[in-house]
Every structure is written in C-alpha cells, then in structure tokens.
N, C-alpha and C positions, 0 to 999 in steps of 0.2 A: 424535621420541620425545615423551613426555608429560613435560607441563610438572610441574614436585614444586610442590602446593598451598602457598600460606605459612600457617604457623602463626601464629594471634593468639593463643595460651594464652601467658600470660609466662614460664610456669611452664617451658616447652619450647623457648624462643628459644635462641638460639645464643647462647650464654659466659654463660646465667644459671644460676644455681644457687638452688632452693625453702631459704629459711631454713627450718628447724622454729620452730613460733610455743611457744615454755616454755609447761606449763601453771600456770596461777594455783594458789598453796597451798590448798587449802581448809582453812577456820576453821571453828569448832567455834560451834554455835547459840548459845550465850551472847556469841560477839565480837557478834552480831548486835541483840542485844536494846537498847534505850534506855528511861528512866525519864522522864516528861515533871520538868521541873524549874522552870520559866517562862512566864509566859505575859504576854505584852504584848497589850494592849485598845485598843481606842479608843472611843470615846463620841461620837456626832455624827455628824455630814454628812459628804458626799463634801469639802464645802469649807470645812467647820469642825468643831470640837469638844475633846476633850481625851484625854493617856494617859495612861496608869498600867501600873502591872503586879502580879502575884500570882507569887509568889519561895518556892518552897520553902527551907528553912532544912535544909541541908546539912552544917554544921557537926559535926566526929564532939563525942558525948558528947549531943548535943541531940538533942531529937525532933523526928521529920521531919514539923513541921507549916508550916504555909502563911502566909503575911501579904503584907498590900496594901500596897502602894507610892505614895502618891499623891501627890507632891510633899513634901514635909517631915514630912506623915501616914502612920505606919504604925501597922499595926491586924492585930489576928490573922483569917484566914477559912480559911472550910473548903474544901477541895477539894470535896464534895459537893455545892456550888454553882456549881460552875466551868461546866456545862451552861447554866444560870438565867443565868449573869452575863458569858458569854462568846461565846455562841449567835449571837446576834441572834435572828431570825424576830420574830413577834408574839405579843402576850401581850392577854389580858381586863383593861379598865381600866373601872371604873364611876366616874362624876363626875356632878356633879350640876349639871342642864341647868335656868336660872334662867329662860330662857322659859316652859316648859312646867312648870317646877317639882318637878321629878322627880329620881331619880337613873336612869340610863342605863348600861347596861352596852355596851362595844363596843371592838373591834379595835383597836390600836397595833401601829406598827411598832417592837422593841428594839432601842435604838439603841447597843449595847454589844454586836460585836463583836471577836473574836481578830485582832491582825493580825498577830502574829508567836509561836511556838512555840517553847520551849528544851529538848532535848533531852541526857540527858547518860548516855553508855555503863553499862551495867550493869557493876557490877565482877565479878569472874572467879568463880565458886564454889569453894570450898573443903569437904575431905571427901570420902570415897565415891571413887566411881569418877571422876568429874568432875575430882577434885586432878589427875590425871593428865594433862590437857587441858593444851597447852602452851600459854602467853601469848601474845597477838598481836606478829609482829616488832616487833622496835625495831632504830629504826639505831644501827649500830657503828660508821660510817663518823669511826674521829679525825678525820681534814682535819676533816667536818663539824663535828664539835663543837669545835675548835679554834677557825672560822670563827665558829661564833656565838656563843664567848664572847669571842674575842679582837676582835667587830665593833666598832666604836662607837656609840654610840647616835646616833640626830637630835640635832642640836643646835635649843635651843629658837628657835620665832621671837622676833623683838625688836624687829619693825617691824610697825605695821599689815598685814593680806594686802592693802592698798590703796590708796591716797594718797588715793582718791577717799571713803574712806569713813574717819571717824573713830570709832576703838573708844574709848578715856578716856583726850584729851588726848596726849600720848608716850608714854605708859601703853599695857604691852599688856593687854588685855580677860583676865579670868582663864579664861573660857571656851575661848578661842582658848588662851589657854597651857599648857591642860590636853591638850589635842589637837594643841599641836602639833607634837611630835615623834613623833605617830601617823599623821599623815594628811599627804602631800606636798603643799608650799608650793602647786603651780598649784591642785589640786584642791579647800585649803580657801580660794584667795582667790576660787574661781568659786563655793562654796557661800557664801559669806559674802555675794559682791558680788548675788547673785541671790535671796536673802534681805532685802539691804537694797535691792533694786529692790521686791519685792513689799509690805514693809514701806511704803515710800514708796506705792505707787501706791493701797492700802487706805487709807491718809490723805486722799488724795486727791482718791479717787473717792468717799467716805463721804458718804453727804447730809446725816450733822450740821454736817461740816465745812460744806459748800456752803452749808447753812441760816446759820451761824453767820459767814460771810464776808457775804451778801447783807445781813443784817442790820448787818455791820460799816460795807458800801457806802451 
C-alpha cells in the first residue's frame, strides 16, 4: 500500500494542540502620543568635549519653559533654538584672515549635537467625548505590590568598588555613594576600574607630561 506522507506543520502532529495567540487591547491614540521633555548635547569630538542638557520645567503651577543645564549654570532658553543648538551640521563663520587681511566667510562643522532624547507620555484628555477613553492598564497584581513595597532596598556600598583603586582615603567617594544602591557592586567596579585605567593612560601618554619628565631627566 502507499506509505501516509509525515507531516512537518506542528500545528497537525500527533498529541499537539494550536494555542490561540489572545489579541493585544488596543489603546486609544493619546496612550500613543509623547511630549519631548530633555534633551542631552554634547559639544566636541568623537574623543573629547563636553555635556549639558536643556530640561523642560514640568513642575504643576509653573510654565512650561525651558533652561540649560551646564554643570552648576542654569540659565533660561528657548525651545525655538533647540534645531540651531542641537542639530549639528554646518553653519557660515566669517573671521578675519591676518595674512591676507581680510575678513573671510566659510563653512564649519557644529559641534553641538543631540545625544540623548527624553520623552514623557502625554497625559490622558479630559472632556468631550474622549473622557470616555479608558486609562492605560495598571497592575492589580497584590503579591506584586506587596513585593515591591515589602523589598529592601540595596544596602549602600562602604568599601572602595576596588582595592586597587583609591576613592578618598577609607572614605567612600560621594559619587560612588550616590549610585550605589542603584547600580550592582560587579558592574559599578568595572565602570569605575576602566575609567581609572583611561584616566591614567591619558596622563601618560600626554606630551606635556613627556616634555616635562625629559626636562626633569
């Protein structure tokens, strides 16, 4: 007689049974929407230069304006320049060229841009037809929230993340103490130790230093 073909569908093998796949809720065009709220810059080279950021001011009762962040400097700006001061590309620079004695207009590359984006959900509408719109799930799940009130926190570090590297003294660094019940022990003593390798090797290699030991020899 004729042999019965085998079936590769999995869906048809023997003893299995097709799950139905649930369909996903669909959510209403505003769960969708985001409001830029951040924006992190950087200024410089691939292997140097500096950050900052531009921080929308979120706070209810205040207006929703904009300010720079630039290490201890804050200063009001406007979003309307966020294209000019975030962009990169090139811009027109006229200087004034002391061979020839002239001033010279010509091409630069802007060395200010975006490297990170903060995004923060539109809240829900109210009024109209839209009130109607149900909120996006939340979990109900007790255990869980029992779990993540009843967790403990990290316990802070209190020892260098390295013997080989001293933060200040027995002293732990405030830096490190600010993060370290954020970030797991292995992960910030490889950030730390490979920080203070490149630290070191930029000393190093520096041709001040070089200049300034030859001169010592």
């Amino acid at each position: 007689g004729e042999e019965a073909e085998e079936s590769t569908d999995p869906d048809k093998a023997e003893g299995s049974e097709k799950v139905p796949t649930p369909e996903k809720e669909a959510k209403p065009d505003w769960y969708y929407e985001y409001t830029l709220v951040g924006v992190l810059v950087h200024s410089g080279t691939s292997d140097m230069g500096h950050y900052y950021s531009f921080i929308k001011d979120r706070e209810p009762g205040h207006k929703a304006e904009w300010y720079r962040f630039d290490d201890t400097n804050v200063t009001p700006f406007s979003a309307e320049d966020l294209e000019e001061e975030t962009f990169g590309g090139e811009h027109m620079v006229t200087t004034y060229d002391h061979i020839w004695r002239t001033h010279q207009t010509r091409s630069q590359p802007r060395l200010k841009n975006v490297y990170m984006l903060f995004y923060e959900r539109t809240p829900p509408p109210t009024g109209g037809e839209s009130s109607n719109i149900p909120p996006p799930p939340t979990t109900s799940d007790p255990s869980a929230t029992a779990a993540s009130t009843s967790a403990p926190s990290p316990a802070p570090m209190t020892t260098p993340p390295s013997s080989n590297v001293s933060l200040v003294g027995s002293s732990m660094h405030p830096g490190v103490a600010a993060i370290s019940g954020i970030i797991p022990l292995p992960i910030l003593r490889s950030i730390w130790e490979e920080n203070a390798r490149l630290s070191k090797d930029r000393q190093m290699l520096d041709p001040e230093y070089f200049t300034f030991m030859a001169e010592v020899l």
